[in-house]
N, C-alpha and C positions, 0 to 999 in steps of 0.2 A: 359251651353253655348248655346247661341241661333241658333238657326235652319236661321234663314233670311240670305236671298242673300248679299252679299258684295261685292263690287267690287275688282277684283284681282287686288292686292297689287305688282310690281315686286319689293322684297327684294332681288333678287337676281341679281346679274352683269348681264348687258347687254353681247352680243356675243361679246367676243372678238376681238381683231385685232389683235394680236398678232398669228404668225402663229405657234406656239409649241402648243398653247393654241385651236387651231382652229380642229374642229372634222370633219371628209371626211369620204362620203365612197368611197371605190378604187376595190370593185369587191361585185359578187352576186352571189349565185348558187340557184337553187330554184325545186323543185315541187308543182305542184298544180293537180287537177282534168282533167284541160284542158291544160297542156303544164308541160314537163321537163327543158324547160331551159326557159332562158329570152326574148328569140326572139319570141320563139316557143307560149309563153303563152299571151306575146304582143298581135301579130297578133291574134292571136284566140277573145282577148277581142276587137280588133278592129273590126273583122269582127262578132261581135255577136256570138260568139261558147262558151257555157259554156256544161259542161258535168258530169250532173247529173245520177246516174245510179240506178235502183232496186237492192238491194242485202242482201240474207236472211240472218235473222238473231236470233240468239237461244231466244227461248219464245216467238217470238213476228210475226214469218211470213216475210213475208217482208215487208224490210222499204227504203226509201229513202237518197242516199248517193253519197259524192264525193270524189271516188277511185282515186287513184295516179298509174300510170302506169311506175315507173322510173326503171331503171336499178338498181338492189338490189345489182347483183353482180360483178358492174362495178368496184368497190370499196373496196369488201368484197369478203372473200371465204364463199365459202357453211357453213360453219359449224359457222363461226359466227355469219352470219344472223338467223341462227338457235339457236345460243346461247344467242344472245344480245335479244333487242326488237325494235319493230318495229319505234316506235318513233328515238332508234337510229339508226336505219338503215337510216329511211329519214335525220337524221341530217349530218351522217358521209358524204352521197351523198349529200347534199346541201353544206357541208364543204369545199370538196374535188373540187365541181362545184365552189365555191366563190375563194378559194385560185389559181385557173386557171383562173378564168376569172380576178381578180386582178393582176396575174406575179409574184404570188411570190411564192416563192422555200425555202419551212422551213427548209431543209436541209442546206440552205446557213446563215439560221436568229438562233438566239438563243433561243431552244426553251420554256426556263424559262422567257421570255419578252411576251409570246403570252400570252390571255385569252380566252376563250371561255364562251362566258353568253348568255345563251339559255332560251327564257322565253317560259313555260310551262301552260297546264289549268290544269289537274290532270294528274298522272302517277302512273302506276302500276294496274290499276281497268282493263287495259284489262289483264295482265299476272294473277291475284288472280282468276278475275275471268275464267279463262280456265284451272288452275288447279286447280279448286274446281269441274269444271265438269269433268274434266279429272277421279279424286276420284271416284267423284260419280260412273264412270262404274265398279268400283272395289271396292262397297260397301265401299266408303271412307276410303280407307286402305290408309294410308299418305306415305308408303314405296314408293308409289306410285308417289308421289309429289317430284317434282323437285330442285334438289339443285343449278340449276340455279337463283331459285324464287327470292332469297335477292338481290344480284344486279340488276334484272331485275327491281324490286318492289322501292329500292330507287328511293328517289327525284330527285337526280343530274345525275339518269343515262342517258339519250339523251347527254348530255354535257363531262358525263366519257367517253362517248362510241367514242365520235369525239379525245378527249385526247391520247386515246391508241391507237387507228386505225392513229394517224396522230405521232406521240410520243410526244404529246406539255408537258412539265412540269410545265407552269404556272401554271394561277389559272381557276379553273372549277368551276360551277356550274348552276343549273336552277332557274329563278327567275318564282315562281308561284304567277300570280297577272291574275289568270281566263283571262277572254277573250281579255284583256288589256296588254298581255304576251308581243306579240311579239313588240309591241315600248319598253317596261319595259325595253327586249333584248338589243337594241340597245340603251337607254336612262344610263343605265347600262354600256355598252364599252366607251360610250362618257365618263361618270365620272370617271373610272378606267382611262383610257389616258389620262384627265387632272388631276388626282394625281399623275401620271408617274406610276402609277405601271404595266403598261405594254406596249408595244411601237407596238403592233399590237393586233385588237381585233377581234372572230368570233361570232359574235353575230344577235341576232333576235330574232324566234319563229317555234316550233315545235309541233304538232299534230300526235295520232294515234289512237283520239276519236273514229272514228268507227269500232273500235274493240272490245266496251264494249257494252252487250246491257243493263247497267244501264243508259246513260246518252241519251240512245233513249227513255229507258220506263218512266224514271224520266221526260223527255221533255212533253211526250205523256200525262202521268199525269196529268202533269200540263197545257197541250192545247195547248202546243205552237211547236208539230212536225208537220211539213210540208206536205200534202199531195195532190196529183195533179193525175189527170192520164197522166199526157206528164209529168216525169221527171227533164225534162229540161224547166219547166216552173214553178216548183214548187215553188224557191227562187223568192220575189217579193216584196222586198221592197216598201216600198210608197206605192204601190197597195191598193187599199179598201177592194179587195178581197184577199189581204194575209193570210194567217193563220199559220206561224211559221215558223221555223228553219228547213234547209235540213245543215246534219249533216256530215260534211267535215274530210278528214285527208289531211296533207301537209304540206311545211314547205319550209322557207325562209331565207338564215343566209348570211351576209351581212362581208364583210371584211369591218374593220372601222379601222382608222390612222389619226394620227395629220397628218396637213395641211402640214405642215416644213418636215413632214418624206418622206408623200407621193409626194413633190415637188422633194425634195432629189434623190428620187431613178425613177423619170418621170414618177411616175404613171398618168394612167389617172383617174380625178375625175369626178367621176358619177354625188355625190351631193354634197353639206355641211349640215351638223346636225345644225343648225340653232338655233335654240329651244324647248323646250320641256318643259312638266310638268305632274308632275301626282299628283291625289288629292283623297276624299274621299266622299259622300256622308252622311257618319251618319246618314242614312235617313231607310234604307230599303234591304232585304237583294237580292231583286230580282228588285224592282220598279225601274229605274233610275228616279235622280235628275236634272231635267233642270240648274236650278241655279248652282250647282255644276258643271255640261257639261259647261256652259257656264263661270264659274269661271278659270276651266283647260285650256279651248281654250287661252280666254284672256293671262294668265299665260304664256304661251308657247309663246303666240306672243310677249308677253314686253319682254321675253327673245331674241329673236332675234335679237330684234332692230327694229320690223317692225310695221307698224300700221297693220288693218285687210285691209283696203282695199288694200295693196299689195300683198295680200295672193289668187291669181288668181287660185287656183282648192282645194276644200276640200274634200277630200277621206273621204265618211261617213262610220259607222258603221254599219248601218244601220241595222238588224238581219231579217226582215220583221213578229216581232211579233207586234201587233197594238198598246200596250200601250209603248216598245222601241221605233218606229220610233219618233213616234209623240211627245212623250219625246225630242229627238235629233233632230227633224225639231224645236219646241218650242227655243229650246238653239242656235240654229246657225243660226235662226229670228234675236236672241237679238244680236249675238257678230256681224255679218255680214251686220248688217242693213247698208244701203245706201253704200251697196259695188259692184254698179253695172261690174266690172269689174271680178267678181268673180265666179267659176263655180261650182256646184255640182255632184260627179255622185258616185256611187256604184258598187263594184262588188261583192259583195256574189251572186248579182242578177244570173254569172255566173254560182261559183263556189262554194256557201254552204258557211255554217259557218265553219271555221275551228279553231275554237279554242283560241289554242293557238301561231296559223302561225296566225291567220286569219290578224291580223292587219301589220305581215312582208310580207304576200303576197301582201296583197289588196295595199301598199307601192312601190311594187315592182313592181308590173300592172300599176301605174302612174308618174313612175319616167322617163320615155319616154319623156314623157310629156314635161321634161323642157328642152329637146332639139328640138322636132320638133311640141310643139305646139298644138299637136293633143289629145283632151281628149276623154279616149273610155267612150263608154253610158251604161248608168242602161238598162238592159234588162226586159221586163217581167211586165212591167208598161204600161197597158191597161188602167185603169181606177185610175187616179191620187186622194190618198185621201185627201179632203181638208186639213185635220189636216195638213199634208208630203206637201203642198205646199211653194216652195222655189224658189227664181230666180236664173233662169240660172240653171236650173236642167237638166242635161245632162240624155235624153229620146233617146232611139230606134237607134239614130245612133250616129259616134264620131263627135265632134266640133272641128273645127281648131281655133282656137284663133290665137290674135296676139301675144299673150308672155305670155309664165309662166315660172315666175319668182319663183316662192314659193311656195308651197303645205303641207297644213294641214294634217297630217295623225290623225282620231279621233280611240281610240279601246277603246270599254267601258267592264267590267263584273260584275259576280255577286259579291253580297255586298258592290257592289257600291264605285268598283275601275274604275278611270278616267285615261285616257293617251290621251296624243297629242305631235304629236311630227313634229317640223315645218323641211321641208329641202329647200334647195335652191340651183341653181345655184351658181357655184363658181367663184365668179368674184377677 
């Protein structure tokens, strides 16, 4: 099969009209590094506050991270936070945050209609790994080891753990597609609601990467971990003077509903799921594919219904290691050309990679946006590298525009999985 660029094909239905068929979201609950809720983490990206922090870590010294500061046991008692994992700890609490700020009361809904689809980067590598060190202080006597390990260490547990803490009986699980998770999340509840197999969905992306120091020391390896003396300057996309990943936990899960249900009961609707797509690269197991980035974009926009030039703010991926950006400016060159009404901006620049949130958070920092206009700025971009040159790159402070209408969410990972997932205003 040939490797060459092709242009994306829409085989698939344009968005609907039809309002059974039309995908909403109707509430948010969120942590991130700089903000517990949606207000809270808004403003901080509006006023430039991202919050990067030093914190030691076993074998390595310290490293550079973005810590979550949420109430654990807002939600939970002692003993389950203690028992579950951290992952789902921030999910139960981003859960428990989305179904309040939606209005809805499961108590009153049936809980065999709900689903929970949680997109994940890896799980279980911080629980193995702590109780291998755990051993180790006891001459790896395994009496020693925990019979919590196996649920902790499954796949689907972030996604079980919101199930049982909430009593939902539908359907659970995590979708692992690396750093691409958290649209996967949400591109996921959209297709479970238009097969009707569930009539409300809790879905996104969850992290609690910095918990393992494999996936710091595997970074560092490989050249691409972050290192700054000011913390909080370290993430720097586009920058010339980037040099890698600061390494995030956090998580973002989204109440999603047909159009017809959430009309029904007066919610209010945040956005519309608009389009989406996700693809593959075949290329490389770390390099991203411009052609392919640009294959997925397109893709997600025939599905809308939209051209690119109505696509007025694109939430990049950005990671700020030098051959990702430049990869991702190359690709949204080609889809975006002569779209001068269109904006760019980033925020890991804030708040780190995070993963497997990273793409429902950095979603969830610009959905503001399409009510009042105001797009927050890339931080941390001193010296713009030619390659990362783009128009309308949202630099140092926010932009008011006249309308936005539409926003691109990009989340790329390893082995060269693609996601975009377009939302809009609901008109």
């Amino acid at each position: 099969m040939s490797s060459a660029a092709s242009p994306a094909s829409p085989h698939f239905r344009v968005r609907p009209k039809n309002a059974d068929e039309r995908i909403v979201i109707t509430g948010l609950g969120l942590t991130a590094p700089n903000g517990n809720t949606p207000d809270e983490y808004r403003a901080n990206l509006l006023a430039g506050k991202g919050n990067i922090q030093r914190i030691p870590m076993r074998y390595m010294g310290e490293v550079l991270a973005g810590v979550c500061n949420y109430d654990a046991l807002k939600y939970q008692k002692r003993k389950e936070v203690r028992n579950g994992t951290r992952a789902g700890s921030i999910a139960i609490y981003c859960a428990r945050e989305a179904l309040a700020s939606a209005g809805l009361d499961l108590a009153k809904m049936n809980p065999a209609r709900a689903g929970v689809y949680i997109g994940i980067t890896e799980h279980g590598n911080v629980e193995t790994e702590n109780e291998i060190f755990n051993i180790s202080q006891f001459g790896y006597d395994t009496k020693y080891w925990t019979h919590h390990h196996n649920p902790r260490t499954v796949a689907n547990n972030p996604a079980g753990e919101v199930t049982i803490n909430l009593g939902i009986t539908g359907p659970h699980y995590t979708i692992g597609a690396a750093c691409a998770a958290g649209n996967a999340g949400l591109i996921q509840a959209a297709q479970m609601l238009r097969l009707g197999e569930v009539d409300v969905a809790i879905a996104g992306g969850v992290s609690e990467s910095i918990g393992t120091f494999g996936i710091f020391a595997a970074f560092k390896a490989q050249g691409a971990l972050a290192v700054h003396d000011d913390p909080n300057k370290a993430s720097r996309p586009f920058d010339r003077d980037r040099n890698g990943i600061v390494i995030s936990e956090g998580g973002a899960l989204y109440i999603v509903e047909r159009l017809s249900d959430a009309r029904a009961r007066g919610a209010h609707i945040i956005a519309e799921i608009a389009g989406y797509n996700i693809n593959s690269d075949a290329t490389d197991a770390v390099l991203p594919n411009p052609d392919r980035q640009a294959e997925c974009m397109n893709a997600a926009i025939a599905r809308s219904g939209l051209d690119a030039s109505d696509i007025h703010l694109i939430s990049t991926h950005a990671t700020a290691t030098h051959q990702g950006d430049a990869q991702e400016c190359a690709a949204l060159r080609r889809v975006f050309a002569n779209c001068p009404n269109t904006y760019f901006n980033n925020t890991k620049s804030f708040i780190g990679h995070a993963m497997g949130a990273a793409g429902a958070l950095e979603l969830a920092g610009n959905l503001p946006s399409l009510m009042d206009g105001i797009i927050h700025a890339t931080i941390n971009l001193d010296n713009l590298d030619p390659a990362c040159e783009l128009p309308n790159l949202v630099i140092a402070r926010p932009r008011t525009v006249s309308r936005v209408r539409a926003i691109l969410n990009n989340s790329f990972g390893m082995l060269g999985i693609n996601s975009a997932v377009v939302v809009t205003q609901c008109e």
